[in-house]
C-alpha positions in Angstrom: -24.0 28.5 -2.2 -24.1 28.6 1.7 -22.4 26.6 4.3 -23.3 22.9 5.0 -22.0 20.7 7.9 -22.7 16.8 8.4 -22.4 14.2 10.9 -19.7 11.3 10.4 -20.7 8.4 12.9 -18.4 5.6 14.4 -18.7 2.9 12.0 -18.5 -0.2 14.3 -18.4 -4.3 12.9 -20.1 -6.3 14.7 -18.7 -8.8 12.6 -15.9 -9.0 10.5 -15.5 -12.6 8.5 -12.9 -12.7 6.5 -14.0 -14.9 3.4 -11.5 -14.7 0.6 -8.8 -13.1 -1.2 -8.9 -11.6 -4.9 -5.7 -12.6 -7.1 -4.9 -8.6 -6.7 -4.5 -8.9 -3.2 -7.6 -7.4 -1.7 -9.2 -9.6 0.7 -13.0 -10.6 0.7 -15.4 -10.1 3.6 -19.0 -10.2 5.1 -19.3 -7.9 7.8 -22.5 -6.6 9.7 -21.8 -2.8 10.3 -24.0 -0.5 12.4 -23.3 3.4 13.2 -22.9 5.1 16.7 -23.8 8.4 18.2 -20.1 9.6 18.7 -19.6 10.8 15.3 -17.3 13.7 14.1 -18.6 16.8 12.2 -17.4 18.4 9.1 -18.3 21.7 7.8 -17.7 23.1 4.7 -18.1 26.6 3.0 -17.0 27.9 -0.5 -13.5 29.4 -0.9 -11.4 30.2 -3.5 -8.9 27.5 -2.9 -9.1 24.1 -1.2 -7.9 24.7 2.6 -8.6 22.2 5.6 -8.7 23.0 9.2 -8.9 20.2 11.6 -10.4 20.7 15.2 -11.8 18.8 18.3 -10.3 16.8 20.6 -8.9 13.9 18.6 -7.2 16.3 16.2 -3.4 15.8 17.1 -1.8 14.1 14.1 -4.4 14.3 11.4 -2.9 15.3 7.9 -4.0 18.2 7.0 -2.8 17.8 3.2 -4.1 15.7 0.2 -3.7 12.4 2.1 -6.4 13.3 4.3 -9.5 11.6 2.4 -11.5 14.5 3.3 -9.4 16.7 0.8 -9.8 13.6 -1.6 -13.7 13.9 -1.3 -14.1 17.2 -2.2 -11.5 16.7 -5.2 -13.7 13.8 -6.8 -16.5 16.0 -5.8 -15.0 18.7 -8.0 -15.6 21.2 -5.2 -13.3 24.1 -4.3 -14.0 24.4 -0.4 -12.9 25.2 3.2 -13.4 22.5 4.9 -13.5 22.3 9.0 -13.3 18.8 10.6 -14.1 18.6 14.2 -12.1 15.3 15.1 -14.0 13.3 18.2 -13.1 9.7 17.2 -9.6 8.1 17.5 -7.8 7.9 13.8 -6.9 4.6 12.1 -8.7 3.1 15.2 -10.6 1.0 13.6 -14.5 2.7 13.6 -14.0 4.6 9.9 -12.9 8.1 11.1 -11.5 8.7 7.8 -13.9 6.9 5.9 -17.0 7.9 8.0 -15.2 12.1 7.2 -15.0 11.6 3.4 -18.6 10.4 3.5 -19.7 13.4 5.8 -17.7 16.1 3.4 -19.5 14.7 0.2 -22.7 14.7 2.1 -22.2 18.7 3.2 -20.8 19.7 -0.5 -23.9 18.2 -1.9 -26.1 20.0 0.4 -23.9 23.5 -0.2 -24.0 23.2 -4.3 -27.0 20.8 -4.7 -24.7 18.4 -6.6 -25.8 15.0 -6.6 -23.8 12.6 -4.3 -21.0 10.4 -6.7 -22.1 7.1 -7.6 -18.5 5.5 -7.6 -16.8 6.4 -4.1 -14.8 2.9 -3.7 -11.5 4.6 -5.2 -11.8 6.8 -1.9 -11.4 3.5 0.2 -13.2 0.2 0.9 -15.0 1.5 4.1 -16.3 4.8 2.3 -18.9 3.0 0.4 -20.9 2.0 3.3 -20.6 5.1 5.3 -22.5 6.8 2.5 -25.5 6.1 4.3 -24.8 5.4 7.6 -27.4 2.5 8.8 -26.8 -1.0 9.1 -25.5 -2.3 6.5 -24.6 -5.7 5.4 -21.2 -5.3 4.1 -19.4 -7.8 1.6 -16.6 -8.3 -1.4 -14.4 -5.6 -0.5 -16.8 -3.0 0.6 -18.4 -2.4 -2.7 -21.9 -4.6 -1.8 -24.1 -3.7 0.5 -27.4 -4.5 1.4 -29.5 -2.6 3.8 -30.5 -4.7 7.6 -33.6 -3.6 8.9 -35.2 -4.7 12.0 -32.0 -4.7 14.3 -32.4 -3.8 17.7 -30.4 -1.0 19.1 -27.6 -1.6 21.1 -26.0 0.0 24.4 -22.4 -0.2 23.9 -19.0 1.2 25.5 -16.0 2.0 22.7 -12.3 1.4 23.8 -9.2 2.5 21.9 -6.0 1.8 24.1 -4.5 5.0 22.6 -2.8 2.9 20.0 -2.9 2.8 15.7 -2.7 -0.9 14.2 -2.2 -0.9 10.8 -4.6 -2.6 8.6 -2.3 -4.0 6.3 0.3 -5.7 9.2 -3.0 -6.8 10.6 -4.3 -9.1 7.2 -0.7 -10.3 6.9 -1.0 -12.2 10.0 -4.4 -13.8 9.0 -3.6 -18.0 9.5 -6.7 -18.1 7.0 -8.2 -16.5 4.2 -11.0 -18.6 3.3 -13.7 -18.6 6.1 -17.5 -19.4 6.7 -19.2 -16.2 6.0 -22.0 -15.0 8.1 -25.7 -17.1 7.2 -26.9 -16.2 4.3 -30.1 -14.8 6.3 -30.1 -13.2 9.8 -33.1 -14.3 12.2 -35.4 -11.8 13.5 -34.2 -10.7 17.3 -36.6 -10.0 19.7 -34.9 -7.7 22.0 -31.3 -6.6 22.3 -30.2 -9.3 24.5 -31.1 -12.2 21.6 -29.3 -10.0 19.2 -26.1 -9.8 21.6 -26.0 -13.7 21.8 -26.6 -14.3 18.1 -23.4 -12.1 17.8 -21.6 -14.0 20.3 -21.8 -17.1 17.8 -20.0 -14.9 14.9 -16.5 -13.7 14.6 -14.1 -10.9 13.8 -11.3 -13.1 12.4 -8.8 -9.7 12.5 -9.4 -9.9 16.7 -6.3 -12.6 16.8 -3.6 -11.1 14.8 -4.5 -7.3 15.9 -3.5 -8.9 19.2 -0.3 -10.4 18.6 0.7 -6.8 17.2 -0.7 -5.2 19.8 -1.2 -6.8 23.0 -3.2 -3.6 24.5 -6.1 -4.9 22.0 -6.0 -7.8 24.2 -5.8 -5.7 27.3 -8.9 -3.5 26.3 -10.6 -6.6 25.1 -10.2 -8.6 28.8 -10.9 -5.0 30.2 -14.4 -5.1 28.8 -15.4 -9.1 29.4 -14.7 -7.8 32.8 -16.9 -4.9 33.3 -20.1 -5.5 35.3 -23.1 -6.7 32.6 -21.0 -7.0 29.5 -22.5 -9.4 26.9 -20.2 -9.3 24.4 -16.1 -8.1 24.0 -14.9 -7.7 20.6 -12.6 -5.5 18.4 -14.1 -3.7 15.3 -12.7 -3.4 12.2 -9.0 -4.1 12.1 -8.7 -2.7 15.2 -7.9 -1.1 17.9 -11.1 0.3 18.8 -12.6 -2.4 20.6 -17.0 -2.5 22.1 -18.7 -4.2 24.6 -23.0 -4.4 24.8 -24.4 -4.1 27.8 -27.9 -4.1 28.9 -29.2 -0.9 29.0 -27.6 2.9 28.7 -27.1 3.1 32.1 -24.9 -0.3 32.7 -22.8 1.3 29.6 -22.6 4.7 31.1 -21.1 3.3 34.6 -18.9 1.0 33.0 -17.4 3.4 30.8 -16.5 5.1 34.0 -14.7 2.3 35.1 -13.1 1.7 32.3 -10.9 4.8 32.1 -7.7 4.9 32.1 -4.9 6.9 30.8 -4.4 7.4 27.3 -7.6 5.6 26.9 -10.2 6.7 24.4 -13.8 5.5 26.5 -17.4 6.4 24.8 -21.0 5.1 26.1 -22.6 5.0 22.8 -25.8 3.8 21.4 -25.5 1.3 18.1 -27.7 0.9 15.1 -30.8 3.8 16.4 -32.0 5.3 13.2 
């Protein structure tokens, strides 16, 4: 067995409609889900005994012990490894860091022991499922069903995390409703990016309101972003707090991630959806 690293990209809803709840709790959704270009890396190597080293810029405050998923992977993996992860994207913000990392480690330990990948990954978390295979992905139920989207045009986008962790849990308690219009049943073809971003403008991320009465510097990030010059669309991903905005073209994202610095702000240009 030799080394292996793997990429784990942003994973970034473009929607998030929150359809449902099961009697055991777990709400329901439909959710369009692309990938970025910011991604973290993980690399692994054989060891003698499970150890994890995290790196990178974002690595303040990750766990380095069994409640990182990371560890988890490689245990339903049945791998003994040491594991590196080079942190570049903001934890519990909202983009599947730690979903996007447990994907990335059982892609590597695959490729260092020639394992086959683990059919059942849901017990890992509901966003690890569709990180698997990171390309849009129509995301529904709880995460477990998924069905490829192809034809999407790619998107110039600017990520924003205020610097801030909202917890998913405190978010879905503040839902008013449970039980809303999913996406249509069948997405029309887009011409260019700029048909895509209004078609998007029409659907929702029903967690964007009660992320914000949480934390009002989702709200701040969000106005932050409607304001930048040739924004198309504001909207938070996930549960929050990472928040995007599409823009036109690479270089209209790159200047207004410029302007959109700030302190204790986590600012990325990034392309979504490019295979």
């Amino acid at each position: 067995m030799t080394a292996a690293e793997a990429r784990a990209p942003a994973k970034v809803n473009l929607t998030l409609h929150v359809t449902g709840r099961r009697p055991d709790g777990y709400h329901l959704l439909d959710s369009l889900v692309v990938f970025a270009d910011a991604a973290d890396v993980v690399r692994v190597r054989p060891a003698d005994a499970p150890a994890l080293r995290v790196t990178g810029p974002m690595a303040a405050g990750v766990p380095t012990d069994s409640s990182n998923l990371v560890l988890r992977a490689a245990a339903l993996m049945g791998v003994t490894a040491e594991i590196e992860l080079e942190k570049h994207l903001p934890p519990a913000g909202g983009i599947g860091g730690g979903s996007s990392d447990a994907a990335a480690t059982l892609r590597a330990l695959s490729r260092m022991t020639g394992r086959p990948l683990p059919r059942e990954v849901l017990a890992l978390g509901a966003d690890v499922p569709v990180c698997m295979e990171p390309r849009p992905m129509r995301m529904r139920g709880i995460g477990e069903t998924l069905s490829p989207v192809d034809g999407l045009p790619a998107l110039d986008a600017v990520l924003v995390n205020p610097g801030i962790a909202v917890p998913t849990p405190q978010v879905f308690a503040r839902l008013d409703r449970r039980a809303n219009a999913p996406m249509p049943e069948r997405f029309p073809t887009f011409p260019d990016a700029a048909a895509f971003a209004d078609w998007l403008a029409g659907q929702r991320n029903d967690l964007e309101r009660p992320a914000q009465t949480i934390a009002p510097e989702v709200g701040a990030a969000l106005a932050a972003l409607a304001q930048a010059d040739g924004c198309r669309l504001a909207r938070m991903s996930g549960s929050g707090a990472t928040c995007f905005g599409l823009f036109p073209d690479s270089t209209s994202a790159a200047r207004a991630a410029r302007a959109l610095a700030r302190p204790g702000w986590w600012v990325r240009a990034v392309r979504l959806g490019a295979q």
